[in-house]
FIKOLZA-1660 file (N, C-alpha, C; in steps of 0.1 Angstrom, whole numbers, plus 5000, padded with zeros to 4 digits):
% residues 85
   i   px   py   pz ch aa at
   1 3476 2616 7435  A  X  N
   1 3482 2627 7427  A  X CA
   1 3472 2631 7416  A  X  C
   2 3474 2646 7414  A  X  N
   2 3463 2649 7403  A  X CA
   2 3468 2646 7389  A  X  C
   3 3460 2640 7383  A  X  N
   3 3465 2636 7365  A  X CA
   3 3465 2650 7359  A  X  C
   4 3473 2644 7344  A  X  N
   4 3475 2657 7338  A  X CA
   4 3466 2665 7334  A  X  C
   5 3452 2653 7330  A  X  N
   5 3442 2660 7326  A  X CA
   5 3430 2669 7333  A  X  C
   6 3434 2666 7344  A  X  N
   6 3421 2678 7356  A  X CA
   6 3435 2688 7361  A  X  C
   7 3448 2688 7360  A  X  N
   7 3456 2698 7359  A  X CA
   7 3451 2712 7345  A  X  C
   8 3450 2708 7335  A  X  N
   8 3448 2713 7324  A  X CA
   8 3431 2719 7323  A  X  C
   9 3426 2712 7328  A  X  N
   9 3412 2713 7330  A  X CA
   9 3409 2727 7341  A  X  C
  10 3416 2725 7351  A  X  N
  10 3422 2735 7364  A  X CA
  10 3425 2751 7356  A  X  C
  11 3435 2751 7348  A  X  N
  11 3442 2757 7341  A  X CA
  11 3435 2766 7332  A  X  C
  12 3426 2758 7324  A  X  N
  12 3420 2763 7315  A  X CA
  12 3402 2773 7323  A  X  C
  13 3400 2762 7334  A  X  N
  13 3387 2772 7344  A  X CA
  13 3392 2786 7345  A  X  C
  14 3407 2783 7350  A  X  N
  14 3413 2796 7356  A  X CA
  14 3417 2808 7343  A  X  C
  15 3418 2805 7335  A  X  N
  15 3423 2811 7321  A  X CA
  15 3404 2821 7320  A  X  C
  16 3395 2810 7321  A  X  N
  16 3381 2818 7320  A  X CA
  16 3380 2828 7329  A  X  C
  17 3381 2827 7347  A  X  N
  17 3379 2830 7354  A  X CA
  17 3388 2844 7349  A  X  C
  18 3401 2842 7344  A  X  N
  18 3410 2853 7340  A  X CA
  18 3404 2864 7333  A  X  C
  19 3396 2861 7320  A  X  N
  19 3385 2867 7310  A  X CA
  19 3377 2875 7318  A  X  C
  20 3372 2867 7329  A  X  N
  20 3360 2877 7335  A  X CA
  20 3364 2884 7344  A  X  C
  21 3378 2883 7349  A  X  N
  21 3383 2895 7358  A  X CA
  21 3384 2906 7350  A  X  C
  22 3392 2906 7339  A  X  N
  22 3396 2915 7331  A  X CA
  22 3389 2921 7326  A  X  C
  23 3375 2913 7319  A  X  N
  23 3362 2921 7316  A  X CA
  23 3354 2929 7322  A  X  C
  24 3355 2920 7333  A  X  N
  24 3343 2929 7344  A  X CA
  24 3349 2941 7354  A  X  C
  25 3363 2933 7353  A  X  N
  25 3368 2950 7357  A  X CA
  25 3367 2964 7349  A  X  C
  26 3368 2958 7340  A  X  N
  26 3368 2968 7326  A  X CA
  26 3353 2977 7330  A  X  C
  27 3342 2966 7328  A  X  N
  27 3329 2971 7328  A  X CA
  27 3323 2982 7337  A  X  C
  28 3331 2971 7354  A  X  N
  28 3330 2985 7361  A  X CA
  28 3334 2995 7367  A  X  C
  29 3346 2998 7360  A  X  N
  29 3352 3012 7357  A  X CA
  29 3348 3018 7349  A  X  C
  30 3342 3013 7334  A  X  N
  30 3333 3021 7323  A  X CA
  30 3321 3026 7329  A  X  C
  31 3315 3014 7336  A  X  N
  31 3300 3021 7344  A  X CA
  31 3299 3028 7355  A  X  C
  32 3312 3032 7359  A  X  N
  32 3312 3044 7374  A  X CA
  32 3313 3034 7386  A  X  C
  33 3312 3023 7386  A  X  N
  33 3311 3012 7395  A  X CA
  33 3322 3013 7407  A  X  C
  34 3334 3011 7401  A  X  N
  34 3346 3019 7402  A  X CA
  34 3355 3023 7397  A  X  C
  35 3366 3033 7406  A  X  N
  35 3372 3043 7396  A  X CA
  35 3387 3032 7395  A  X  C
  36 3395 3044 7384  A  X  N
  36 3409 3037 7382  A  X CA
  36 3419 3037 7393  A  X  C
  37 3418 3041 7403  A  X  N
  37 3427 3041 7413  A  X CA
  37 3420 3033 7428  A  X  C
  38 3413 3028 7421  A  X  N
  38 3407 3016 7434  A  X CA
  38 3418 3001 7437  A  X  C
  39 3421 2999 7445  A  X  N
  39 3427 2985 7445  A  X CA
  39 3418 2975 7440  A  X  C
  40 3405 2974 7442  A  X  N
  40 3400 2968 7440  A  X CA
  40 3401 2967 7422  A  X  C
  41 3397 2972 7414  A  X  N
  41 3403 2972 7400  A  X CA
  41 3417 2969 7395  A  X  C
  42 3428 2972 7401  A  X  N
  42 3437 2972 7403  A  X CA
  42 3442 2956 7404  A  X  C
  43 3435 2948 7416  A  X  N
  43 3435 2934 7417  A  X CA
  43 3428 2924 7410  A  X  C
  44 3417 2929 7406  A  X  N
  44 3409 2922 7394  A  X CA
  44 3419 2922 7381  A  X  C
  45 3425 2931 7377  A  X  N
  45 3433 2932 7364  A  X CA
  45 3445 2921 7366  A  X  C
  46 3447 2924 7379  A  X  N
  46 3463 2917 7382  A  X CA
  46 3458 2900 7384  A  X  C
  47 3450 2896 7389  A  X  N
  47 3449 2882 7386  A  X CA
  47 3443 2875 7375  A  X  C
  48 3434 2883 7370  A  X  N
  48 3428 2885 7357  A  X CA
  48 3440 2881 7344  A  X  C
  49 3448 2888 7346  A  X  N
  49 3460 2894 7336  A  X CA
  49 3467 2878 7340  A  X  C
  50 3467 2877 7350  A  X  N
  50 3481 2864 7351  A  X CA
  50 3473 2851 7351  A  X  C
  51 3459 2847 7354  A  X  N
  51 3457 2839 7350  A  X CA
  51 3456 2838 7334  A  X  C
  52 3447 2852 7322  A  X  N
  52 3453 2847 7313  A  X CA
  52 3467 2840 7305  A  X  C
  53 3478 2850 7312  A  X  N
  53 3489 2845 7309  A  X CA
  53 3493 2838 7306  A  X  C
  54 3489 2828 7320  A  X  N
  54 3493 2814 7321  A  X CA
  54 3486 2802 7314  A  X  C
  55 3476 2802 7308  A  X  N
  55 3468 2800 7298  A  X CA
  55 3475 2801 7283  A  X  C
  56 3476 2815 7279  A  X  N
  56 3485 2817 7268  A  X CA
  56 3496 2814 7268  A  X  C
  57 3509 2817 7281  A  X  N
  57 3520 2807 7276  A  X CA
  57 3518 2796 7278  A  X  C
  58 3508 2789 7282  A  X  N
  58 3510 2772 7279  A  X CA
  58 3504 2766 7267  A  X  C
  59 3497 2776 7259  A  X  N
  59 3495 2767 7249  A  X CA
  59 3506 2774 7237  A  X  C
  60 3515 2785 7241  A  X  N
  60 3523 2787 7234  A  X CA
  60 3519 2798 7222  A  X  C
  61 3511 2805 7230  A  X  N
  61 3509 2817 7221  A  X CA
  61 3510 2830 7231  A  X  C
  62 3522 2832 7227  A  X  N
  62 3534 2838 7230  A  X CA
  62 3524 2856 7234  A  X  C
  63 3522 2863 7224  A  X  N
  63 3521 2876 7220  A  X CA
  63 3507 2878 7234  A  X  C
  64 3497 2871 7233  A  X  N
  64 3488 2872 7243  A  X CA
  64 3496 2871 7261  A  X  C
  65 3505 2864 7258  A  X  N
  65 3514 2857 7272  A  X CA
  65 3517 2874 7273  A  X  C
  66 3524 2878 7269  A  X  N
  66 3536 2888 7269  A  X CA
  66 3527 2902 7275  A  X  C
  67 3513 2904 7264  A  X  N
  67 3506 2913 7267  A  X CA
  67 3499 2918 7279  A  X  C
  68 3496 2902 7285  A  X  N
  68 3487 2900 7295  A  X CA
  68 3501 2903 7312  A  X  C
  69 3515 2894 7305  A  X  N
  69 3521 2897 7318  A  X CA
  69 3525 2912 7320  A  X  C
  70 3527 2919 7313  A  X  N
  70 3524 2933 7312  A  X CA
  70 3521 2941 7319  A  X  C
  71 3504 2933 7320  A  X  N
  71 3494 2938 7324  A  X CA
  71 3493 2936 7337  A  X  C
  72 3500 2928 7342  A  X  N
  72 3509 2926 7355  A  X CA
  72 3513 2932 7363  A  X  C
  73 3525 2935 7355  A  X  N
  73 3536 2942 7360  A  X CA
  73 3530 2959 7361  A  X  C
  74 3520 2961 7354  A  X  N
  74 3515 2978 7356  A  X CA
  74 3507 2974 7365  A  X  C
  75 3498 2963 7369  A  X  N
  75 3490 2966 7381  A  X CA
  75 3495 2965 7395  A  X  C
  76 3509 2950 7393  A  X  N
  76 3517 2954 7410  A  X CA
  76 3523 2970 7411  A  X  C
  77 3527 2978 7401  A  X  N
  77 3534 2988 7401  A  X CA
  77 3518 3000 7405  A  X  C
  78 3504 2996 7401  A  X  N
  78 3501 3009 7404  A  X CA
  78 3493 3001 7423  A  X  C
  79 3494 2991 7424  A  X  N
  79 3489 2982 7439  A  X CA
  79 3504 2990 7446  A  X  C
  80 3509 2992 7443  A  X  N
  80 3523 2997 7448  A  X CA
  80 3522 3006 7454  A  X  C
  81 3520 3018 7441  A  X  N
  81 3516 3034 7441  A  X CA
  81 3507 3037 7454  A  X  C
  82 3495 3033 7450  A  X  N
  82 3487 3030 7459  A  X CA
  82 3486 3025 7475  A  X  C
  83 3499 3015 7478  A  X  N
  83 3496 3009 7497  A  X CA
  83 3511 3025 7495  A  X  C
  84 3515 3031 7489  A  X  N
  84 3524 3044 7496  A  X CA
  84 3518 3057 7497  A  X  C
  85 3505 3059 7495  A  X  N
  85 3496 3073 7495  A  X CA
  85 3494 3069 7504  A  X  C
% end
């Protein structure tokens, strides 16, 4: 069974990996890379966004939690938009 501490450790990788979805999606839709209606952007935000989350509601900082699941909820909604065109 995995201990608590390579759980957290797990957690906290994924919370990074979260940062650099978010960023780099960011980056390359600033740099023409891709546009805003790519799924590909779309899915970088959306796992990006929930691994932060999960990161921020566990250590209990709420306002990040809330912002990021958000950030969620608009990217299944535009992953949505998108598999109905």
């Amino acid at each position: 069974m995995i201990d608590k501490r390579h759980i957290n450790t797990i957690i906290e990788i994924a919370g990074w990996i979260g940062v650099v979805l978010v960023l780099g999606s960011y980056f390359l839709l600033a740099s023409g890379f891709i546009h805003s209606e790519s799924w590909e952007y779309h899915v970088m935000i959306l796992v990006g966004a929930a691994f932060v989350a999960i990161v921020s509601y566990r250590k209990r900082s709420f306002q990040p939690a809330l912002l990021n699941f958000i950030f969620v909820a608009l990217a299944v909604i535009a992953l949505l938009r998108l598999s109905l065109q």
